[in-house]
DSSP file (Angstrom, degrees, kcal/mol; ACC not computed):
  #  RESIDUE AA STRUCTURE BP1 BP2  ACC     N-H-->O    O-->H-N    N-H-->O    O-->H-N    TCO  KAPPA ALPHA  PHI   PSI    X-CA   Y-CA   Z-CA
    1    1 A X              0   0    0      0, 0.0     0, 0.0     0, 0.0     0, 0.0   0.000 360.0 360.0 360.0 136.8  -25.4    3.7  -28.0
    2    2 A X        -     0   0    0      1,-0.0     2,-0.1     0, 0.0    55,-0.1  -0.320 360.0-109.8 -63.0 150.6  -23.4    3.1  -31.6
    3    3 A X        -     0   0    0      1,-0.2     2,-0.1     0, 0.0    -1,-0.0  -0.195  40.3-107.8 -67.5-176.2  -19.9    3.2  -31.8
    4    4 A X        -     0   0    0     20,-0.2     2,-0.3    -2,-0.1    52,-0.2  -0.400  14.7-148.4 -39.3 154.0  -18.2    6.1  -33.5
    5    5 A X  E     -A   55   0A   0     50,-0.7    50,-1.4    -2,-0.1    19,-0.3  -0.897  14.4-159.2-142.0 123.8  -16.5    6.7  -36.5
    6    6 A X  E     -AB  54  23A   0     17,-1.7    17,-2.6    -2,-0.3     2,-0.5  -0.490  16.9-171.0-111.4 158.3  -13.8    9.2  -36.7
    7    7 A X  E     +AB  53  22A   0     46,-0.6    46,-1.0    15,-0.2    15,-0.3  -0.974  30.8 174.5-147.3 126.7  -12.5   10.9  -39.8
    8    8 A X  E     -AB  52  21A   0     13,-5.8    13,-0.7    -2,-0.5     2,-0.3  -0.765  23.3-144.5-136.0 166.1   -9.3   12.8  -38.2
    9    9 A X  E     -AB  51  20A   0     42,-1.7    41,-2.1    -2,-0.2    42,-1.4  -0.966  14.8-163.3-142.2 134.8   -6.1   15.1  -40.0
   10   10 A X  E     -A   49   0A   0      9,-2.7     2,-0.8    -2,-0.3    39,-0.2  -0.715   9.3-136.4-105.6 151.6   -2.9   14.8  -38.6
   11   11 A X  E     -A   48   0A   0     37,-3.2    37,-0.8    -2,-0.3     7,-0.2  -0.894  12.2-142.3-117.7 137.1    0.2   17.5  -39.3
   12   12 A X  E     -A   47   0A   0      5,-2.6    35,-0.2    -2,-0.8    33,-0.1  -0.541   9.7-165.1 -84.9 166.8    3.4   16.3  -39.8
   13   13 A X  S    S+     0   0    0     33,-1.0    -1,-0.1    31,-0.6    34,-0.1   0.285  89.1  65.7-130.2  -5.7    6.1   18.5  -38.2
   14   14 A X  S    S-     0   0    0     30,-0.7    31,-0.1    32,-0.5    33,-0.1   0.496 134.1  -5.3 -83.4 -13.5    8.6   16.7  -40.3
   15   15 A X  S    S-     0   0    0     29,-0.2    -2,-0.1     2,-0.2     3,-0.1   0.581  89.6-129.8-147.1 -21.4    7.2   18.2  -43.8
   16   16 A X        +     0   0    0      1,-0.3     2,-0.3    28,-0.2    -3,-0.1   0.841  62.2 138.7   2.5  68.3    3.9   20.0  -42.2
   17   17 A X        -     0   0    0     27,-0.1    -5,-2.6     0, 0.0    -1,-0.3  -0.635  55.7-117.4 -92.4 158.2    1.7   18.2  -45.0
   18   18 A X        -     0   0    0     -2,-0.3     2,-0.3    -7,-0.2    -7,-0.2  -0.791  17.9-145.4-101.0 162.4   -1.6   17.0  -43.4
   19   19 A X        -     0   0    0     -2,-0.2    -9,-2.7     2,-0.0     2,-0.1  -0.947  16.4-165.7-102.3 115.5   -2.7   13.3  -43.1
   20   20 A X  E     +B    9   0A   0     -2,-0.3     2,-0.3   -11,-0.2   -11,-0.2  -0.487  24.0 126.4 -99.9-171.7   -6.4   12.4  -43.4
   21   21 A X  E     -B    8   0A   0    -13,-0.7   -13,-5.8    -2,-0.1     2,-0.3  -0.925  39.0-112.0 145.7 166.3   -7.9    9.5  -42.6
   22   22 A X  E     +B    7   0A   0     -2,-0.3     2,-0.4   -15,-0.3   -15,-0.2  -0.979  26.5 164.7-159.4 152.4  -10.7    7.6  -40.6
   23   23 A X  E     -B    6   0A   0    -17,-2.6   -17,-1.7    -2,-0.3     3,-0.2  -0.764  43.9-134.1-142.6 177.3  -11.1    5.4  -38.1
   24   24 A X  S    S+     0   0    0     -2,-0.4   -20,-0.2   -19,-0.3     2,-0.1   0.113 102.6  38.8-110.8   3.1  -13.1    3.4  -35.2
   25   25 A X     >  -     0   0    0    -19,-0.1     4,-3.0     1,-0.1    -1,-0.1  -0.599  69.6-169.2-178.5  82.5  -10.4    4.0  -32.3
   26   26 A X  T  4 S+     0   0    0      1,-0.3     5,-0.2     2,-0.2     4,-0.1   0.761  83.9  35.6 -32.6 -55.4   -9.0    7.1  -32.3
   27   27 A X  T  > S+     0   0    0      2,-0.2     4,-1.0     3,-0.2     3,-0.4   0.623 112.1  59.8 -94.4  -1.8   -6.4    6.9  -30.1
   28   28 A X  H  > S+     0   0    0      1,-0.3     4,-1.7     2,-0.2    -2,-0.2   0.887 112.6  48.7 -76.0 -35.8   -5.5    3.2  -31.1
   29   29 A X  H  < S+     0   0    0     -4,-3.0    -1,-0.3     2,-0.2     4,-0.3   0.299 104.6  49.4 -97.0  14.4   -5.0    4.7  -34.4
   30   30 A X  H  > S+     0   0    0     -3,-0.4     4,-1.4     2,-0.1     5,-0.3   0.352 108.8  59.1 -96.8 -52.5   -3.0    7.7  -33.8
   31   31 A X  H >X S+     0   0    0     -4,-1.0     4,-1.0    -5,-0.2     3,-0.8   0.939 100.0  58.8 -31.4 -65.5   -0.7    5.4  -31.9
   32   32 A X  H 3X>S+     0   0    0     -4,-1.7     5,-2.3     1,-0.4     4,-1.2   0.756 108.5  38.7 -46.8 -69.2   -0.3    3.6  -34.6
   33   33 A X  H >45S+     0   0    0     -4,-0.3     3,-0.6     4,-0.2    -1,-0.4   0.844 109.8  56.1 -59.5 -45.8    0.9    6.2  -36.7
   34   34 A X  H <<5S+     0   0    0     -4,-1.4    -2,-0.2    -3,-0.8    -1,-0.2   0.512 103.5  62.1 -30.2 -28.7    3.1    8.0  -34.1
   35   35 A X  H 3<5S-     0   0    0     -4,-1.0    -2,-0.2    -3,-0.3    -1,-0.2   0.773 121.1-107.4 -85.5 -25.5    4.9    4.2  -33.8
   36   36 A X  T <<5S+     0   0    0     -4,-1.2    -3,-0.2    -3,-0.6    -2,-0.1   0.580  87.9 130.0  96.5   1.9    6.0    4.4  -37.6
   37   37 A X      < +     0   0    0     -5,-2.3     2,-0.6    -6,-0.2    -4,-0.2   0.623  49.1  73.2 -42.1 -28.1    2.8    1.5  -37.9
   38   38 A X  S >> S-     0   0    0     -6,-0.8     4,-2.3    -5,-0.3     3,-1.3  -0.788  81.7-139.1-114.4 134.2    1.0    3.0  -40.6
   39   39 A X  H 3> S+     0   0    0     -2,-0.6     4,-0.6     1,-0.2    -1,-0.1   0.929  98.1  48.2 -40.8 -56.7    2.8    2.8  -44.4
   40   40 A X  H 34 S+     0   0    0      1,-0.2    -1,-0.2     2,-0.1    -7,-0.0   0.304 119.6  36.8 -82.1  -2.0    1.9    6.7  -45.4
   41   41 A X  H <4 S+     0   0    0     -3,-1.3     4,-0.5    -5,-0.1    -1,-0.2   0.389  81.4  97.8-128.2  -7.1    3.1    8.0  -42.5
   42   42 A X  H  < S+     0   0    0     -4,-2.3     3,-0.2     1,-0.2    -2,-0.1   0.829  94.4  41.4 -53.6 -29.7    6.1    6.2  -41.4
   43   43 A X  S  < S+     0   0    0     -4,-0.6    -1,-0.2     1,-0.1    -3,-0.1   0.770 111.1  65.1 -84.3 -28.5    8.8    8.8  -42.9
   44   44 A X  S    S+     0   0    0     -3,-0.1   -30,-0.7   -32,-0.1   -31,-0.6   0.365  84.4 159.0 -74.8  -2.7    6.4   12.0  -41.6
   45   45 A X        +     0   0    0     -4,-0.5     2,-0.1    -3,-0.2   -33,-0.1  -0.465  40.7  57.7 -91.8 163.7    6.6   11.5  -37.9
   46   46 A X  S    S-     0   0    0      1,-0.1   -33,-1.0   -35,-0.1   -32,-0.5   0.445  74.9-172.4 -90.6 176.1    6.2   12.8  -35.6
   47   47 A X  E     -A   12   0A   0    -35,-0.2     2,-0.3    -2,-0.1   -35,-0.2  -0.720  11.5-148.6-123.7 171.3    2.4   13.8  -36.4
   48   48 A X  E     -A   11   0A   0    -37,-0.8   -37,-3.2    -2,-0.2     2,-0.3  -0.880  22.1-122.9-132.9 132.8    0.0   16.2  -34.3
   49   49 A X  E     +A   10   0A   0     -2,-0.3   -39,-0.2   -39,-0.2     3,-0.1  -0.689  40.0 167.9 -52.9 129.9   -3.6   15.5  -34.2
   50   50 A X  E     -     0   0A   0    -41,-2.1     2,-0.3     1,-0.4   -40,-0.2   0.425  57.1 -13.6-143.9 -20.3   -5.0   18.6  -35.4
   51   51 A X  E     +A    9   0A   0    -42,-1.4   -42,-1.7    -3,-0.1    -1,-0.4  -0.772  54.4 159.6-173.9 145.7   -8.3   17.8  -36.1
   52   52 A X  E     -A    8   0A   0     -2,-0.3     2,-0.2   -44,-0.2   -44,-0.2  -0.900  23.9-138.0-155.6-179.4  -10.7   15.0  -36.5
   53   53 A X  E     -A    7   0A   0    -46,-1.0   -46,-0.6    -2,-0.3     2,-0.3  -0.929  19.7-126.8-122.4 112.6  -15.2   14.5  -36.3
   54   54 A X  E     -A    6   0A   0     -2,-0.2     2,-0.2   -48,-0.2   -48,-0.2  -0.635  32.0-166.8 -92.2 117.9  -17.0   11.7  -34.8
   55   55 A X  E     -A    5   0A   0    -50,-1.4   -50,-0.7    -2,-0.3    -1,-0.1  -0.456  25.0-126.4 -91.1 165.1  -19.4   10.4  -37.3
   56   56 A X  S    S+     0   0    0     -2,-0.2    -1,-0.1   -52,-0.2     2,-0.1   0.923  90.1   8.6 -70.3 -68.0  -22.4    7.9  -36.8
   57   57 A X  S  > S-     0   0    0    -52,-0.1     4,-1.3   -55,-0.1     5,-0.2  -0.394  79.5-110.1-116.7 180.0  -21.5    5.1  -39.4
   58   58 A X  H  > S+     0   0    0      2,-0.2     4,-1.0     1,-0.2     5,-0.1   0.644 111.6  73.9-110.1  11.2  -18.3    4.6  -41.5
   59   59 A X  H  > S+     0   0    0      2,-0.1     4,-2.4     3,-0.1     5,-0.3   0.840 103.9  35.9 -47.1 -42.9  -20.3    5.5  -44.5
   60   60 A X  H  > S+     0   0    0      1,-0.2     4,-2.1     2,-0.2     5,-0.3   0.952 111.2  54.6 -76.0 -40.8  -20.2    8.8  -43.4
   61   61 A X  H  X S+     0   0    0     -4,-1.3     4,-5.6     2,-0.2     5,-0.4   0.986 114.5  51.3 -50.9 -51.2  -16.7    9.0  -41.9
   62   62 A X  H  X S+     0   0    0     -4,-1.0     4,-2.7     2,-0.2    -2,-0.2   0.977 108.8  45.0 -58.0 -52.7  -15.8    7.7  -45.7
   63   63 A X  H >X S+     0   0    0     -4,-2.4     3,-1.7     1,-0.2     4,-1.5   0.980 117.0  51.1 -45.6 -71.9  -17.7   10.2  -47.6
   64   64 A X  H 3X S+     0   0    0     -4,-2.1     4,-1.1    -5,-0.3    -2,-0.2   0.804 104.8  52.4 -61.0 -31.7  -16.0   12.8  -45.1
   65   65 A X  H 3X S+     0   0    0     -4,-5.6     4,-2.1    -5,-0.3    -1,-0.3   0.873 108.7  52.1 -64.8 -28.2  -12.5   11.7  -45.4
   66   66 A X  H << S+     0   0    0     -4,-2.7    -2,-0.2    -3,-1.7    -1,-0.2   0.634 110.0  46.7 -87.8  -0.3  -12.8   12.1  -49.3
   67   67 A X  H >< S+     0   0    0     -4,-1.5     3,-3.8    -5,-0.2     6,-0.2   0.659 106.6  59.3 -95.9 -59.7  -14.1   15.6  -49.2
   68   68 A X  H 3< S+     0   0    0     -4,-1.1    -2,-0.2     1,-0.2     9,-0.2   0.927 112.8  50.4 -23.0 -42.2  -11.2   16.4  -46.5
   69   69 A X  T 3< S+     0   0    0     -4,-2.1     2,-0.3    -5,-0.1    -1,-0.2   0.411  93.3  79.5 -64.5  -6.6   -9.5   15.4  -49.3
   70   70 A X  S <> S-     0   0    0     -3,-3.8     4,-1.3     1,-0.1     5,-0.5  -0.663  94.8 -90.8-102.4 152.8  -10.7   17.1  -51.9
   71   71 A X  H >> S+     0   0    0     -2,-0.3     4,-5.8     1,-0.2     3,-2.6   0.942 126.4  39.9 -17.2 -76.9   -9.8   21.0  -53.0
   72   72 A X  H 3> S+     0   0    0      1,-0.3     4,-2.4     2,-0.2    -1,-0.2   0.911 115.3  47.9 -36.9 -55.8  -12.5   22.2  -51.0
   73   73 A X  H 3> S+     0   0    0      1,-0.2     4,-1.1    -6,-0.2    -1,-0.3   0.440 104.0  57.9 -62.8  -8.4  -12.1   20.1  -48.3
   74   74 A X  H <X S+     0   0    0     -3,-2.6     4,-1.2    -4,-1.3    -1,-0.2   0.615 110.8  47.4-136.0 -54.7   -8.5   20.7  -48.1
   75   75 A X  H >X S+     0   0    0     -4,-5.8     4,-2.5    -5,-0.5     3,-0.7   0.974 103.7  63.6 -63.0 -45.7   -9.5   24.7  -47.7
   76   76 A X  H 3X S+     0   0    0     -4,-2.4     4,-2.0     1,-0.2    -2,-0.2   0.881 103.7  46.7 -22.9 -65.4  -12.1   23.7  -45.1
   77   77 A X  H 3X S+     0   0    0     -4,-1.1     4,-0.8     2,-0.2    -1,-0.2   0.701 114.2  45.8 -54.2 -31.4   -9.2   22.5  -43.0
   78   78 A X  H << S+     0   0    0     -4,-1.2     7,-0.2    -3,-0.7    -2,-0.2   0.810 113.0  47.8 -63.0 -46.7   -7.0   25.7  -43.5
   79   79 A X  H >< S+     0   0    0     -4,-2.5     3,-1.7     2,-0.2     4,-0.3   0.990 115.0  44.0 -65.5 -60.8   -9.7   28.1  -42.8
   80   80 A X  H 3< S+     0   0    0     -4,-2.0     3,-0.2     1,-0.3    -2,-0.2   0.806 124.6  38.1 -54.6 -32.0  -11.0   26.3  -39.5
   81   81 A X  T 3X S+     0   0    0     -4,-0.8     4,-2.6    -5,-0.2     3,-0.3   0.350  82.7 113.7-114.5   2.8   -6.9   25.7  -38.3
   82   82 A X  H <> S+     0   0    0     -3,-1.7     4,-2.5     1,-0.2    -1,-0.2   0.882  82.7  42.5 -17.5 -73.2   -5.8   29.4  -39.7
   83   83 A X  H  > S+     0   0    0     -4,-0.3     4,-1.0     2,-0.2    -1,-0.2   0.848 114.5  55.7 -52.1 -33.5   -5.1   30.5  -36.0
   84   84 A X  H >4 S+     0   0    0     -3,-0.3     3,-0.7     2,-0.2    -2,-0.2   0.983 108.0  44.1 -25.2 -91.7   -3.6   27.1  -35.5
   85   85 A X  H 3< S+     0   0    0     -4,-2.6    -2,-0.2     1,-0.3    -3,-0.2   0.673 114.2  47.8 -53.2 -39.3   -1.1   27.4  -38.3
   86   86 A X  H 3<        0   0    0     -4,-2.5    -1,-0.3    -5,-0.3    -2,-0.2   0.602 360.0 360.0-105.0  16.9    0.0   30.5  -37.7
   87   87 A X    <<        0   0    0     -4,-1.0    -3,-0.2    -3,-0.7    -4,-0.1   0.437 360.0 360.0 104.2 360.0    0.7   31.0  -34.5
């Protein structure tokens, strides 16, 4: 079986912006970020995993982080974590 490819959103609990992002090792990479490792997230911690999708290839994880990123995509994530977010 192919690896995975993950396209994940974190919440900061220091600002509560999301982080999006993509990956090959989920939890190596959410360490990573939690450690103050990753540039764009080092002042935001601590972070919550809050959502992420296991792709087939890292074309598709790429495509799927830049629409997480996008307007839409950016409501997509609000609507799906609604109960989430508010308690």
């Amino acid at each position: 079986m192919n690896d995975f490819y993950y396209t994940y959103v974190l919440l900061s609990q220091k600002d509560n912006k999301f982080y999006t992002g993509y990956t090959s090792d989920l939890k190596r990479r959410f360490e990573e970020h939690n450690k103050g490792l990753v540039a764009s997230t080092k002042n935001r911690r601590p972070l919550v995993l809050v959502y992420f999708e296991a792709c087939l290839n890292q074309q598709d994880a790429t495509h799927r982080e830049k629409y997480l990123k996008s307007f839409h995509g950016k409501m997509f994530i609000r609507n799906r974590l609604k109960s989430y977010l508010t308690g």
